[in-house]
N, CA, C and O atoms as a Tinker XYZ file with bonds, in Angstrom:
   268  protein
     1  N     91.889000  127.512000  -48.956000    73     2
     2  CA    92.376000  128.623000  -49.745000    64     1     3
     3  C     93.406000  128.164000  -50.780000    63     2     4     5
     4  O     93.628000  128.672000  -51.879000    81     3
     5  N     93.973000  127.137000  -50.232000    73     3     6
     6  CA    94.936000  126.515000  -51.201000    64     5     7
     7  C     94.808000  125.963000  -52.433000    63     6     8     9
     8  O     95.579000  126.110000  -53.381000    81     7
     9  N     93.260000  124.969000  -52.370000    73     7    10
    10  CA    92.876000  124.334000  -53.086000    64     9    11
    11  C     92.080000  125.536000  -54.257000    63    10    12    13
    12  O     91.939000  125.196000  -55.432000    81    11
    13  N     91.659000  126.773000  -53.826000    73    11    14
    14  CA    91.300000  127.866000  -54.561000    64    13    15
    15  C     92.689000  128.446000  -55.878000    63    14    16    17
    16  O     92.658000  128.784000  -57.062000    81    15
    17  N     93.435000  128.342000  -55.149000    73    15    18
    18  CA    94.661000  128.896000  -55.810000    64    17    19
    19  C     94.920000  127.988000  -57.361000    63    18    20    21
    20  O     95.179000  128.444000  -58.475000    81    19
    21  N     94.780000  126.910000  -57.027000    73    19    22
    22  CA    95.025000  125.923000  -57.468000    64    21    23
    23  C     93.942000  125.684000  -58.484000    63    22    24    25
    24  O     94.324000  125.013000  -59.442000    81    23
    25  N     92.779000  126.038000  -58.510000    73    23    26
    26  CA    92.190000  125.918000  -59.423000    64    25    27
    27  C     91.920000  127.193000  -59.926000    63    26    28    29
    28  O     90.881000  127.159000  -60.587000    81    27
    29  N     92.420000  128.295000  -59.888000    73    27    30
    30  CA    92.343000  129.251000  -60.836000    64    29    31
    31  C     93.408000  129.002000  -61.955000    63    30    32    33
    32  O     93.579000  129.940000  -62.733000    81    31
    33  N     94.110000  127.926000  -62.133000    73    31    34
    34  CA    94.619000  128.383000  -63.661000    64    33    35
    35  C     93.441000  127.419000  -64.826000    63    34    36    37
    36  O     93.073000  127.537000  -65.995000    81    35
    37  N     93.176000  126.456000  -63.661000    73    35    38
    38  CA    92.218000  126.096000  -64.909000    64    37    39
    39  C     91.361000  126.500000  -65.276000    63    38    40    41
    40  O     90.836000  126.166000  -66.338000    81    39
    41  N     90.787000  127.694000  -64.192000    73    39    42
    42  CA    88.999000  128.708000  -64.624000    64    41    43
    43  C     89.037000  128.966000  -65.596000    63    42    44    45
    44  O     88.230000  128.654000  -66.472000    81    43
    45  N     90.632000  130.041000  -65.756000    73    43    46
    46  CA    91.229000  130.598000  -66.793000    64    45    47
    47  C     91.204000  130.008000  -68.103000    63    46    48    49
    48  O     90.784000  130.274000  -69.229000    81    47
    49  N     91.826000  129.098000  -67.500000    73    47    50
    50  CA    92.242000  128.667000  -69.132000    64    49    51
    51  C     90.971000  127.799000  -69.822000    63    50    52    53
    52  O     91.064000  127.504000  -71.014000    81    51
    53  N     89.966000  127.459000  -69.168000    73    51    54
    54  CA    88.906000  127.541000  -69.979000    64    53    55
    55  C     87.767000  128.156000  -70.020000    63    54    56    57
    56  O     86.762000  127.547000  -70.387000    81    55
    57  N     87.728000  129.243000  -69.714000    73    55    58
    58  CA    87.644000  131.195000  -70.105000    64    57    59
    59  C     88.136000  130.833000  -71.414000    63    58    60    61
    60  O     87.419000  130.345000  -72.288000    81    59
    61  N     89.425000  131.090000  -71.545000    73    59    62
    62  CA    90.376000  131.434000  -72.668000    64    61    63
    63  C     89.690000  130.715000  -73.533000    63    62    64    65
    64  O     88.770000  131.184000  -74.203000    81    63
    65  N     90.136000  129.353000  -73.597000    73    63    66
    66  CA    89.235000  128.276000  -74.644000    64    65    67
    67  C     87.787000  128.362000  -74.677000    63    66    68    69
    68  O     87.363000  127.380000  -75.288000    81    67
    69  N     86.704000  129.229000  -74.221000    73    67    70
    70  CA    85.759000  129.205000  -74.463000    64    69    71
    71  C     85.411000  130.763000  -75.302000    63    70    72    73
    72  O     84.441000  130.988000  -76.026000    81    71
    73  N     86.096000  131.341000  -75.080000    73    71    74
    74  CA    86.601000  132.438000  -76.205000    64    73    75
    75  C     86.959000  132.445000  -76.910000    63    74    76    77
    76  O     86.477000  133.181000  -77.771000    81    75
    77  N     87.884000  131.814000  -77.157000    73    75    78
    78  CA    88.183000  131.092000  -78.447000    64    77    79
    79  C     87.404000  130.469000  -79.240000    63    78    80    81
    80  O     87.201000  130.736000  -80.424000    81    79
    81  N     86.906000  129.550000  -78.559000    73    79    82
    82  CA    86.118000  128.347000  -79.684000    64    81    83
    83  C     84.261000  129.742000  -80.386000    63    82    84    85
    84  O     83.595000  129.731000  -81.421000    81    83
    85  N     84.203000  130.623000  -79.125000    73    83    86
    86  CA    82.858000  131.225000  -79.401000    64    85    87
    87  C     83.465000  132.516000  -80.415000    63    86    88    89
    88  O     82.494000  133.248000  -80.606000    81    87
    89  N     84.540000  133.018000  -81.056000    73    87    90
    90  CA    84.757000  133.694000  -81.483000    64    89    91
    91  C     84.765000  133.344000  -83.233000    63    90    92    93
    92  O     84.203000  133.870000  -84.194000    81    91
    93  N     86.015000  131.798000  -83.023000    73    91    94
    94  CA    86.091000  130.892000  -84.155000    64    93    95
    95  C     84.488000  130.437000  -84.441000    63    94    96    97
    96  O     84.389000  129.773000  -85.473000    81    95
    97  N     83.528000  130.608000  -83.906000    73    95    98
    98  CA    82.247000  129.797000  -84.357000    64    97    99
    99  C     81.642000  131.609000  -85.130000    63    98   100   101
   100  O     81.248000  131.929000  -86.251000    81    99
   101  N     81.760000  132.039000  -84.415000    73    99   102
   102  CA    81.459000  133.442000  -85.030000    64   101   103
   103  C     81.804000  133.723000  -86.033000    63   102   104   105
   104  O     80.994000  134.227000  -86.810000    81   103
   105  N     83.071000  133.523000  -86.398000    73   103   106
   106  CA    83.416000  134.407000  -87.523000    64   105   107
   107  C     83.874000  133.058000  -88.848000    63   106   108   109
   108  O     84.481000  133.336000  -89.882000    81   107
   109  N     83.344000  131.452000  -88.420000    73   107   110
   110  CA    83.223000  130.625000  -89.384000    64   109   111
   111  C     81.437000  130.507000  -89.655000    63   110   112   113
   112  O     80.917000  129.859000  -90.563000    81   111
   113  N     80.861000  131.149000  -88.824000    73   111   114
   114  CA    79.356000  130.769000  -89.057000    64   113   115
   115  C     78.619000  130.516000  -90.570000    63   114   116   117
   116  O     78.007000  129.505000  -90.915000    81   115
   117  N     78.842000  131.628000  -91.286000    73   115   118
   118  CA    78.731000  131.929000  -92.666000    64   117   119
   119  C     79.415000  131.010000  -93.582000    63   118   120   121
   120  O     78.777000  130.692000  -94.585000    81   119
   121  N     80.894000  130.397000  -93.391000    73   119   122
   122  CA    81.169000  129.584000  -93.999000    64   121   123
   123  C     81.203000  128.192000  -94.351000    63   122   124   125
   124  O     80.212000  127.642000  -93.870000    81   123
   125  N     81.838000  127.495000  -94.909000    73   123   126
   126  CA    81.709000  126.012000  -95.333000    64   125   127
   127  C     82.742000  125.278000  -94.279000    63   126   128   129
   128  O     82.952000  124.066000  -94.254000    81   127
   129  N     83.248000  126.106000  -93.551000    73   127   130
   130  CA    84.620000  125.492000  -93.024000    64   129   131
   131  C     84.010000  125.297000  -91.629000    63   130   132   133
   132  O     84.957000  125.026000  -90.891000    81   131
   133  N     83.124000  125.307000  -91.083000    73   131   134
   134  CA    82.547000  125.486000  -89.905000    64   133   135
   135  C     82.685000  124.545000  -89.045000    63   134   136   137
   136  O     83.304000  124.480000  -87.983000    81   135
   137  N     81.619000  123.345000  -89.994000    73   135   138
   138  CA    81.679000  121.818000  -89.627000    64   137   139
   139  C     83.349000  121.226000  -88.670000    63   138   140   141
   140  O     83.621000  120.803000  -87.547000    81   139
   141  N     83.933000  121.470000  -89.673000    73   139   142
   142  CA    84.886000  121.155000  -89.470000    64   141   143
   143  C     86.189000  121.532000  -88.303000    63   142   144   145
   144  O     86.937000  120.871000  -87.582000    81   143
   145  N     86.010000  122.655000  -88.530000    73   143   146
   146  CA    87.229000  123.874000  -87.581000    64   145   147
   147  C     86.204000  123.873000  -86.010000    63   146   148   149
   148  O     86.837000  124.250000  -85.025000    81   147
   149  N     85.164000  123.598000  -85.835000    73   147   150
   150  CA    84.391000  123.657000  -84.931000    64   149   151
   151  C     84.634000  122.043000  -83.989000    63   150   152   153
   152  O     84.544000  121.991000  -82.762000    81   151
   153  N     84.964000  120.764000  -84.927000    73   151   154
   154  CA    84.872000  119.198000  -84.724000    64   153   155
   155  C     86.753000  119.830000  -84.004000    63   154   156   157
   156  O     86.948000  119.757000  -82.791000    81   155
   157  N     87.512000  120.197000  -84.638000    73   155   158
   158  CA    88.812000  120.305000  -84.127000    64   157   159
   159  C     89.242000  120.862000  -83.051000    63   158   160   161
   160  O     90.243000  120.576000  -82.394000    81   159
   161  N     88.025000  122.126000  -82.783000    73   159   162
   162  CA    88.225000  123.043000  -81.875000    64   161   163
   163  C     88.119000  122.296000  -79.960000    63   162   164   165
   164  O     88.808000  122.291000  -78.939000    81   163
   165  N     86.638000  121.709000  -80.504000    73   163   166
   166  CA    86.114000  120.672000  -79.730000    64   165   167
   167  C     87.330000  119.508000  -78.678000    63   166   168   169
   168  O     87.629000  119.394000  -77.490000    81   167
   169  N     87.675000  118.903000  -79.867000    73   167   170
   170  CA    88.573000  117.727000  -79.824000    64   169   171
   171  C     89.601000  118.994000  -79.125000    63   170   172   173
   172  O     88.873000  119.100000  -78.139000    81   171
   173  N     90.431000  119.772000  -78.921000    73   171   174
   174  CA    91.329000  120.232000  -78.689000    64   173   175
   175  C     91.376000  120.716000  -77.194000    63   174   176   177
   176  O     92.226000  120.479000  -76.335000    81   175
   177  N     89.789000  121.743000  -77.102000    73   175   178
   178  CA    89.462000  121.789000  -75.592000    64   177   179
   179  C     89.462000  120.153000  -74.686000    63   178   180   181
   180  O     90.107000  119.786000  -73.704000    81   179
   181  N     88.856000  119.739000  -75.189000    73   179   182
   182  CA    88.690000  118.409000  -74.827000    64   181   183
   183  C     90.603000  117.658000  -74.169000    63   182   184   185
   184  O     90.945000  117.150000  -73.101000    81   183
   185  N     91.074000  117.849000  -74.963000    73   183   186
   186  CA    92.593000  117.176000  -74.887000    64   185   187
   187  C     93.224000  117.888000  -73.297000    63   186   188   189
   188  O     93.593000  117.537000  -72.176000    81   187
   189  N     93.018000  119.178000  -74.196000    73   187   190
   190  CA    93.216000  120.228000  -72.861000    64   189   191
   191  C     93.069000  120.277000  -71.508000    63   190   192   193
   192  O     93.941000  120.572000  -70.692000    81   191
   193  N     91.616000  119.893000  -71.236000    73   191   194
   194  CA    91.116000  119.491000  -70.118000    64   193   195
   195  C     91.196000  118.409000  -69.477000    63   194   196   197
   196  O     90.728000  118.312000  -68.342000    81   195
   197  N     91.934000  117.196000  -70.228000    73   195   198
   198  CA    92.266000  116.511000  -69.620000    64   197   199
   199  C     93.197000  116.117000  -69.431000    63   198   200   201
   200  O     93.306000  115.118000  -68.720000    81   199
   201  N     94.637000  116.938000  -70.175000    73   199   202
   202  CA    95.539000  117.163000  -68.970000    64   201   203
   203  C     95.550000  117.741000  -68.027000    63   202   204   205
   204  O     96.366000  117.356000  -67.190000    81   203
   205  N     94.755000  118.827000  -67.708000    73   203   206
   206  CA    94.983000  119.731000  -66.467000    64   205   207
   207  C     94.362000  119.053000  -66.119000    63   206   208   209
   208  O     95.107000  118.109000  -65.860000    81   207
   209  N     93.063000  118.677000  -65.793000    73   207   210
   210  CA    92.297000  117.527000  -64.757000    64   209   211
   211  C     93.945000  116.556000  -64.352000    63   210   212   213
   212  O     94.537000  116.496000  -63.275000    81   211
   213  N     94.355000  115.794000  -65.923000    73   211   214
   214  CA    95.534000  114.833000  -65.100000    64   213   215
   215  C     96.443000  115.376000  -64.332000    63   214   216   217
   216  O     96.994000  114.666000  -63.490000    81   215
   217  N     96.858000  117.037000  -64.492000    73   215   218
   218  CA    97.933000  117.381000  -63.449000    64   217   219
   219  C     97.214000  117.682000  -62.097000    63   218   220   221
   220  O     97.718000  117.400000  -61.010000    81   219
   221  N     96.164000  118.193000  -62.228000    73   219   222
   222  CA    95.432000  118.451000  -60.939000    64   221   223
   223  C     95.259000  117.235000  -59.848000    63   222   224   225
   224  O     95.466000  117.288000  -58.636000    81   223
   225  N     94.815000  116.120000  -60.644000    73   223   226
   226  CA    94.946000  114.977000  -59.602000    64   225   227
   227  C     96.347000  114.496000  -58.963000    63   226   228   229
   228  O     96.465000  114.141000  -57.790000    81   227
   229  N     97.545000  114.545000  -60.050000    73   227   230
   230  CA    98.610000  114.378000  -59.812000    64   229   231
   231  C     99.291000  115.129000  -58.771000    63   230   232   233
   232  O    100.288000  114.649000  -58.233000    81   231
   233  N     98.828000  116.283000  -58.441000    73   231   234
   234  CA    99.301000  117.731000  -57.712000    64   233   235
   235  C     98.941000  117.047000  -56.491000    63   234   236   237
   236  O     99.701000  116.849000  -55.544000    81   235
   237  N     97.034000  116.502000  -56.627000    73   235   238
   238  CA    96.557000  116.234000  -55.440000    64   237   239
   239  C     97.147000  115.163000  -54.590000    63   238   240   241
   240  O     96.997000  115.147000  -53.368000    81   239
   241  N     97.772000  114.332000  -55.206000    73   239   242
   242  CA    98.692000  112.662000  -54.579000    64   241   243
   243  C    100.140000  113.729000  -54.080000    63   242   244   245
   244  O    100.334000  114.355000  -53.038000    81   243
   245  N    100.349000  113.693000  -54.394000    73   243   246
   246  CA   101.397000  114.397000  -54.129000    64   245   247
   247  C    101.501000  115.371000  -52.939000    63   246   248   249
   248  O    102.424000  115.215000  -52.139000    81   247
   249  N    100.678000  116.290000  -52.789000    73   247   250
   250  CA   100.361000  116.467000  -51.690000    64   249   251
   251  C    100.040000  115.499000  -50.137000    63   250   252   253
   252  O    100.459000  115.296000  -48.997000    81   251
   253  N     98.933000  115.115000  -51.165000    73   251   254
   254  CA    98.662000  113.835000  -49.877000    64   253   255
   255  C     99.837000  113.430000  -49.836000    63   254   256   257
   256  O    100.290000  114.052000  -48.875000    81   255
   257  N    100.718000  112.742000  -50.269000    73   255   258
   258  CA   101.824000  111.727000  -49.644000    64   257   259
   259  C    102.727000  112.695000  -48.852000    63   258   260   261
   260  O    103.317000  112.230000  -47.877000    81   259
   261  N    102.916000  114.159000  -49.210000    73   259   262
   262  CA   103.714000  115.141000  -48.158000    64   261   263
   263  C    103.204000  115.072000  -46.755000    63   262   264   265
   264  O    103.937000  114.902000  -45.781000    81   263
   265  N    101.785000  115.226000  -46.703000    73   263   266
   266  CA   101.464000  115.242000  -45.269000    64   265   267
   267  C    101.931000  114.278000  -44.708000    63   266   268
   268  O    101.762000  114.126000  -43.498000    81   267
């Protein structure tokens, strides 16, 4: 149950970022800026996820060494 807790902020937060990036693709579709704001959006989820992956593992050592 613990380990549940623990991964709901990241469900969330890429929920959030996947709303984001599908909203920004929406409403750049039509334009010239697409390519681009879409390559950044990318790169950004991307960054994102792998800090929380890095705190998540970090959380997980940490634990372990409490027991």
């Amino acid at each position: 149950m613990k380990e549940l807790r623990k991964a709901i902020p990241v469900i969330v937060s890429a929920l959030i970022w996947a709303g984001v990036m599908m909203a920004c693709s929406a409403i750049l579709k039509e334009s010239g800026y697409y390519k681009g704001i879409s390559n950044i959006l990318i790169c950004g989820a991307f960054a994102h996820i792998m800090l929380l992956s890095g705190s998540a593992v970090s959380n997980m050592n940490k634990d372990k060494c409490s027991r």
